[in-house]
Structure formats: C-alpha cells, structure tokens
PyMOL CGO cylinders between C-alpha atoms (Angstrom):
from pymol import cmd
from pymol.cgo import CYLINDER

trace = [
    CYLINDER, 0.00, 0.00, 0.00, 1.31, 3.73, -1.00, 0.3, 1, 1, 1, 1, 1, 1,
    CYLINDER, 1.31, 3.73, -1.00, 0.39, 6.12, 1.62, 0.3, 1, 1, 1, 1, 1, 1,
    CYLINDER, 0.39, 6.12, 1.62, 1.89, 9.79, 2.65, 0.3, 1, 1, 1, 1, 1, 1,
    CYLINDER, 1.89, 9.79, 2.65, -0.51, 11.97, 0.59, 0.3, 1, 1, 1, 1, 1, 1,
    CYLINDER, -0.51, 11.97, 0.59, -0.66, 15.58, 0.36, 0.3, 1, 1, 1, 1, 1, 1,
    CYLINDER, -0.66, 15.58, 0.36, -2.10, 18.12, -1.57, 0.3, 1, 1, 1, 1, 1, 1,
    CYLINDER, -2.10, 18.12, -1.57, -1.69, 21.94, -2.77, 0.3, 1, 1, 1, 1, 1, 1,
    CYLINDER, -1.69, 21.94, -2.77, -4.69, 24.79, -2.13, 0.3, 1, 1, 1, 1, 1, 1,
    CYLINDER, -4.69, 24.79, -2.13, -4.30, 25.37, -6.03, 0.3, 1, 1, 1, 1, 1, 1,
    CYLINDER, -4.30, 25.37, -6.03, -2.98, 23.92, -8.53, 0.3, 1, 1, 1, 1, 1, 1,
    CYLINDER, -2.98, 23.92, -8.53, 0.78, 23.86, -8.56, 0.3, 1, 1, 1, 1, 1, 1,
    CYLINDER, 0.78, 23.86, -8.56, 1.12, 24.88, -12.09, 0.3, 1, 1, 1, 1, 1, 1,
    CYLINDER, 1.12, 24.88, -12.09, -0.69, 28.29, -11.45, 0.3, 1, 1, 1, 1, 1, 1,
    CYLINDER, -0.69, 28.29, -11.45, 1.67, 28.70, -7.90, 0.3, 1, 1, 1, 1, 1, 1,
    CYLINDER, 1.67, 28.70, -7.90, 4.79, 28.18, -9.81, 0.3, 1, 1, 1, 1, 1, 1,
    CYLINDER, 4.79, 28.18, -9.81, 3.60, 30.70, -12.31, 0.3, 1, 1, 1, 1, 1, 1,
    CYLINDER, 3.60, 30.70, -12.31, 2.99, 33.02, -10.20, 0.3, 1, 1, 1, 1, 1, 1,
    CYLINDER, 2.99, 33.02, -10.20, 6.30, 32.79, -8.25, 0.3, 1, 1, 1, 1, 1, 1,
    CYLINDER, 6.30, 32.79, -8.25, 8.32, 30.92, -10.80, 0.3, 1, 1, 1, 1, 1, 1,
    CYLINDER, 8.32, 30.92, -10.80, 9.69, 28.42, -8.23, 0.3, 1, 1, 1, 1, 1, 1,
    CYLINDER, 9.69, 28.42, -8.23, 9.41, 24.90, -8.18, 0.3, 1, 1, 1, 1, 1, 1,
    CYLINDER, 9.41, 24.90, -8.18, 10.12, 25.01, -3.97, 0.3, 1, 1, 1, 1, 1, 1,
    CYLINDER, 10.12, 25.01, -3.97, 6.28, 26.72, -3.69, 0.3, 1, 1, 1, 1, 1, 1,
    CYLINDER, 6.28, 26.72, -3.69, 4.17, 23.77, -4.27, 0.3, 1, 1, 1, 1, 1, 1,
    CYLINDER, 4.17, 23.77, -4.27, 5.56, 21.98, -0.41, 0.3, 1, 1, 1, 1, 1, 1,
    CYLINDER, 5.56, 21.98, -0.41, 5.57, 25.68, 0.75, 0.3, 1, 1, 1, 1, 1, 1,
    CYLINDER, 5.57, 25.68, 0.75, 4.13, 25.08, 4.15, 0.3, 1, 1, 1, 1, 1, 1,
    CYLINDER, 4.13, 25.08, 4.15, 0.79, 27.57, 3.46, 0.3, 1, 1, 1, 1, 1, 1,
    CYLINDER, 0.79, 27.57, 3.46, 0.26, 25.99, 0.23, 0.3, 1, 1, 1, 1, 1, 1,
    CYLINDER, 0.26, 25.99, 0.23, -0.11, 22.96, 1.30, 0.3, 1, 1, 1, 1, 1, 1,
    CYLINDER, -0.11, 22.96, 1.30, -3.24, 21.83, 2.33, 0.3, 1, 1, 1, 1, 1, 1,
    CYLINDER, -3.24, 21.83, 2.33, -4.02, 18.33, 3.54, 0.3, 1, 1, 1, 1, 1, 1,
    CYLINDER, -4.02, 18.33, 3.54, -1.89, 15.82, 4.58, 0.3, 1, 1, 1, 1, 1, 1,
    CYLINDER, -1.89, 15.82, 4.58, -2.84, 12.21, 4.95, 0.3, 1, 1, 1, 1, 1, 1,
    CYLINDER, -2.84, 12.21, 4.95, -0.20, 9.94, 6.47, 0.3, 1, 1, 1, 1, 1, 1,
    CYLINDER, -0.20, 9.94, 6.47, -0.21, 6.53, 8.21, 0.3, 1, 1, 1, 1, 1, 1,
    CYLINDER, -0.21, 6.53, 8.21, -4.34, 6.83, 7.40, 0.3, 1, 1, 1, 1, 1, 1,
    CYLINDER, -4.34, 6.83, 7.40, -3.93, 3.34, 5.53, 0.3, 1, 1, 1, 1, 1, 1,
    CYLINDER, -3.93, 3.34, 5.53, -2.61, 2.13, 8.70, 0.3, 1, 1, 1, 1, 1, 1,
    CYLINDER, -2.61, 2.13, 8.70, -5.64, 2.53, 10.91, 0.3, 1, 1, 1, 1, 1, 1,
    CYLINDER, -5.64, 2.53, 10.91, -8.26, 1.72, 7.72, 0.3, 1, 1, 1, 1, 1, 1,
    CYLINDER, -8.26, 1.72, 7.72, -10.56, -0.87, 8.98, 0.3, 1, 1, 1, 1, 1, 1,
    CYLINDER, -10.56, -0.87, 8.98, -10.44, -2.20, 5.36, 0.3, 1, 1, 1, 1, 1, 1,
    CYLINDER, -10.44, -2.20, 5.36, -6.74, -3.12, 6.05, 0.3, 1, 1, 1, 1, 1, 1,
    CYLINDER, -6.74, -3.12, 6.05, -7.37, -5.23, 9.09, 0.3, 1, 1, 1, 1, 1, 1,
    CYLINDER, -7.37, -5.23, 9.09, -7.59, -8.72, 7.70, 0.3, 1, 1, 1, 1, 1, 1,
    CYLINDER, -7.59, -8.72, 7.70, -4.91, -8.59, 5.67, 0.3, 1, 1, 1, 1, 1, 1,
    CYLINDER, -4.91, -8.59, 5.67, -0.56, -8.45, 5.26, 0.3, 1, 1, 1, 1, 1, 1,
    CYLINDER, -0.56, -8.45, 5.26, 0.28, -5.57, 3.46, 0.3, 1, 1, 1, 1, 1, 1,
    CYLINDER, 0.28, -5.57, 3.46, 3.43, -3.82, 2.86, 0.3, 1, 1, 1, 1, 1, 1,
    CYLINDER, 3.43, -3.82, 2.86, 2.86, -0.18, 3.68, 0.3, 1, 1, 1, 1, 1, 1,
    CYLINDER, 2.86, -0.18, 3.68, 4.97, 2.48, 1.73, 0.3, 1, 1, 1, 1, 1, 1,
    CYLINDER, 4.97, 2.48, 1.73, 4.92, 5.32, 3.27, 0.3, 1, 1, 1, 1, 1, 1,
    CYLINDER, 4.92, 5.32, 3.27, 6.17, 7.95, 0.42, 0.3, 1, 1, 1, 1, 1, 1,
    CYLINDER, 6.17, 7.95, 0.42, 6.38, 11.23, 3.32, 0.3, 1, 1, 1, 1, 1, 1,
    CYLINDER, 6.38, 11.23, 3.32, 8.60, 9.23, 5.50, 0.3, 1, 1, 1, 1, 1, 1,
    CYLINDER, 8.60, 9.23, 5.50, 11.09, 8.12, 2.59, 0.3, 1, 1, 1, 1, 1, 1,
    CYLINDER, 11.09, 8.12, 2.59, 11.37, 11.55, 0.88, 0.3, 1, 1, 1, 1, 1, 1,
    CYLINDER, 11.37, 11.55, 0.88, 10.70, 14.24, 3.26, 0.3, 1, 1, 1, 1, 1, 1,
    CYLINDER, 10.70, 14.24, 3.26, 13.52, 14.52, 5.74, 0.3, 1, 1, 1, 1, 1, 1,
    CYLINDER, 13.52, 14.52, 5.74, 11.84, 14.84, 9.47, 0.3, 1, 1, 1, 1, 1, 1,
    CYLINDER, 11.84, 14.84, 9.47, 8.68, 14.57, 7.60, 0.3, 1, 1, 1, 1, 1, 1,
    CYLINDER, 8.68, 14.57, 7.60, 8.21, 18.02, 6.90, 0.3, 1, 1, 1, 1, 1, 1,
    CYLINDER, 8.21, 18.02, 6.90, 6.48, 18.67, 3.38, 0.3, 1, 1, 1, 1, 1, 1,
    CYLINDER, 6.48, 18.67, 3.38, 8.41, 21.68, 3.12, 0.3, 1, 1, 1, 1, 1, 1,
    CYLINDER, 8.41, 21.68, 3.12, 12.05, 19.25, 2.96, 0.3, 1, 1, 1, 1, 1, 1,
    CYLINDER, 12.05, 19.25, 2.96, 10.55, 16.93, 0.20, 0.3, 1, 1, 1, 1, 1, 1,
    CYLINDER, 10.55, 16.93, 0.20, 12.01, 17.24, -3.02, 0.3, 1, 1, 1, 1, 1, 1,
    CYLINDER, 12.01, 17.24, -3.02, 9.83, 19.70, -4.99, 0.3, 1, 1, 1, 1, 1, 1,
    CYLINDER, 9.83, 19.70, -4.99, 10.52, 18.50, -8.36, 0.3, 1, 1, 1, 1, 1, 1,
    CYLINDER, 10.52, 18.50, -8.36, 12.63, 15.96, -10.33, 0.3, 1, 1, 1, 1, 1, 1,
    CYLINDER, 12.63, 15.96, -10.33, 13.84, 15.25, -13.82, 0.3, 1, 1, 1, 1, 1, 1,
    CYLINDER, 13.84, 15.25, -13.82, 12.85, 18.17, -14.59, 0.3, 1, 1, 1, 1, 1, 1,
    CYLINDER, 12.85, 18.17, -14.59, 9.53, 18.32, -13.68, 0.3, 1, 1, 1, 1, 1, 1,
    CYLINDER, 9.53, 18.32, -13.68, 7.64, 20.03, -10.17, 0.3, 1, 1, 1, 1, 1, 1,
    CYLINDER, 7.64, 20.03, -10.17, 5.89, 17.62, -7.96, 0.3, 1, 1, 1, 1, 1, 1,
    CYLINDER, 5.89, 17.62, -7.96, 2.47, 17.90, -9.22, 0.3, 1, 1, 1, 1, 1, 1,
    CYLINDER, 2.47, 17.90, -9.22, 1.22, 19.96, -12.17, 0.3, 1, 1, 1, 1, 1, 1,
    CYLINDER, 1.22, 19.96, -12.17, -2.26, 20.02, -10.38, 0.3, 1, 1, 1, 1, 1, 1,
    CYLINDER, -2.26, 20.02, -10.38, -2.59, 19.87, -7.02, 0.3, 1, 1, 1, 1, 1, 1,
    CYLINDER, -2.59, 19.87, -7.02, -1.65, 15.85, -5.90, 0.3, 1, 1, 1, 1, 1, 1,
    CYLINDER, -1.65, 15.85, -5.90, -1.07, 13.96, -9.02, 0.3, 1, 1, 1, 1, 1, 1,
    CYLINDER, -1.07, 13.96, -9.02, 2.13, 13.47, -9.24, 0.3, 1, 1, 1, 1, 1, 1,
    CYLINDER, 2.13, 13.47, -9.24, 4.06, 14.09, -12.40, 0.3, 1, 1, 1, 1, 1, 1,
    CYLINDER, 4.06, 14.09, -12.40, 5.96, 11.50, -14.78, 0.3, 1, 1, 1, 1, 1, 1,
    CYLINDER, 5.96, 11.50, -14.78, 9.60, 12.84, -13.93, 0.3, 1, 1, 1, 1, 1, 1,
    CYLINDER, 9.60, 12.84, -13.93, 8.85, 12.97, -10.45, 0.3, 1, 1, 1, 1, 1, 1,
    CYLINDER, 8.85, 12.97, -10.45, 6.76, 9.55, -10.12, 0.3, 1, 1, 1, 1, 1, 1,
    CYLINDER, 6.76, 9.55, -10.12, 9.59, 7.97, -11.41, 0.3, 1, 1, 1, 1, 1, 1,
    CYLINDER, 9.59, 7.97, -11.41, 12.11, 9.20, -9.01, 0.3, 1, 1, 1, 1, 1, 1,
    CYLINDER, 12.11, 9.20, -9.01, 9.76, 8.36, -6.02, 0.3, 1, 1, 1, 1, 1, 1,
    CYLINDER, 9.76, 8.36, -6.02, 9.51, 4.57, -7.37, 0.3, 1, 1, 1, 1, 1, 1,
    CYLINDER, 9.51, 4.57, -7.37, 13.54, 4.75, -7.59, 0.3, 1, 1, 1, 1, 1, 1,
    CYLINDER, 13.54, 4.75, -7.59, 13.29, 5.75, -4.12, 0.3, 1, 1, 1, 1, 1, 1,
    CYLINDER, 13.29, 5.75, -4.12, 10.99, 3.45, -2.43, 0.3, 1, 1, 1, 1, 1, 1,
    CYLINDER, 10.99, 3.45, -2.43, 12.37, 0.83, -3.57, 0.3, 1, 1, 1, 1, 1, 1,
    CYLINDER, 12.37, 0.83, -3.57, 16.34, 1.55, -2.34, 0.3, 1, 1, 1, 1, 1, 1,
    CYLINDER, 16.34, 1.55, -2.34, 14.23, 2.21, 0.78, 0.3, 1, 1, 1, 1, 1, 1,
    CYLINDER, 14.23, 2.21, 0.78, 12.08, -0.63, 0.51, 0.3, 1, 1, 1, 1, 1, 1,
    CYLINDER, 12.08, -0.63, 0.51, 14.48, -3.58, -1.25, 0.3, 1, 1, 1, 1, 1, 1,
    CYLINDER, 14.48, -3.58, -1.25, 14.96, -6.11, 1.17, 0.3, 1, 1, 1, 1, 1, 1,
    CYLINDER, 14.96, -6.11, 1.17, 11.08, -5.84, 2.20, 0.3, 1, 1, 1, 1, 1, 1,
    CYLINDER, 11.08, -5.84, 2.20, 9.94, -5.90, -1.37, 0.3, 1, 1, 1, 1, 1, 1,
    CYLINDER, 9.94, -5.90, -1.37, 12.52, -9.04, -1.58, 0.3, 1, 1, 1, 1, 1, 1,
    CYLINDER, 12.52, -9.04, -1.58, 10.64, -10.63, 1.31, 0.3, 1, 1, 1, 1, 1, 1,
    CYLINDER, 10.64, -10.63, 1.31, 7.34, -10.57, -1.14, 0.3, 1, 1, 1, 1, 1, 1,
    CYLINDER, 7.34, -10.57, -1.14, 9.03, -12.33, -4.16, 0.3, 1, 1, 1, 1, 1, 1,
    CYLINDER, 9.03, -12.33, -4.16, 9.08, -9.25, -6.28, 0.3, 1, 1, 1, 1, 1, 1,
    CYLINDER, 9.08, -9.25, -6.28, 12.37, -8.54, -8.11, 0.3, 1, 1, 1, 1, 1, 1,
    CYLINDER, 12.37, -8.54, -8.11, 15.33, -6.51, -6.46, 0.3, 1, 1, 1, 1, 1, 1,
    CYLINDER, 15.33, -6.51, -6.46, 15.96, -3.16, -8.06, 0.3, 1, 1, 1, 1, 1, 1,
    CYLINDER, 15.96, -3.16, -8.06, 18.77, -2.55, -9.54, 0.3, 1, 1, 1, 1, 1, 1,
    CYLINDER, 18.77, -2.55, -9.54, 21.01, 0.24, -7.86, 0.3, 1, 1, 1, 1, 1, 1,
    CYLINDER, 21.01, 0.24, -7.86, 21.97, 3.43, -9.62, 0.3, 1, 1, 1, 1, 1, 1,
]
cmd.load_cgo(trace, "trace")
C-alpha cells in the first residue's frame, strides 16, 4: 500500500507561475491536507498483510512537506494539485524501492537494480 498523501490549495502549475519556483508547491501555506499513516488505521486493512509504503517518510527529511524534493527530472511535484508528475513519479519509485528492497525481496518481487 502507497500512503503519505498531500495536496496543494491550487494547482501547482498556477503557484509556480505566479512565483516561478518549483520550492512553492511543499511551501508550508500551500499545502493543504496531509494524509499519512491513514492506511494504517483503515478498517479495510485489518484482515490482511500488506506492505505499507509510506512515500512522506522516505522523501521528506523529518517529515516536513516543506524538505521533500519539490521537483525531479525536470519536472515540479504535481502539475495540479496531488497527481504526481511523470519525472517525479519515477524518481519516487527509484526511491521506495532503495528504501524498501529487502522488504519488497521478502514478497518475491524482483530486487531493483542500484543506480
């Protein structure tokens, strides 16, 4: 399961625009909900083994949204305001899985290879 969600008051094409920085869209007032560790507690989760990767905890250093990465390859986090974006969905994936290798190892799926 993929959890650490948050999202931007507007979308974070129009808040780059208007301050032509990438750094705005995990700007601490822009940001505007934050779900973490919800999939945790979901009733719906109760009755079964899951792997949870938490995607706050493995980029954001402390867990502050304002530390995570705001954009990579080339691209901002989001264009809107919690989709993530190609360049930076692939980075993430990169990322879990250094963070996440020997668990995802544990589950049969293949290791990634290092960078």
């Amino acid at each position: 399961m993929l959890g650490g969600f948050f999202e931007t008051r507007e979308d974070c094409s129009r808040l780059i625009n208007e301050t032509g920085d990438f750094k705005t869209c995990v700007a601490p007032e822009n940001v505007q909900t934050i779900l973490a560790g919800e999939v945790e507690k979901s009733p719906l989760t109760i009755d079964f083994d899951y792997l949870y990767l938490d995607k706050i905890a493995t980029l954001c250093p402390d867990g502050k949204i304002e530390n995570c990465p705001s954009e990579a390859n080339g691209e901002p986090i989001f264009y809107d305001r919690h989709h993530l974006s190609v360049g930076y969905a692939r980075f993430m994936g990169r990322e879990l899985a250094k963070k996440y290798t020997n668990e995802l190892a544990a589950l049969g799926l293949p290791v990634p290879k290092q960078e």
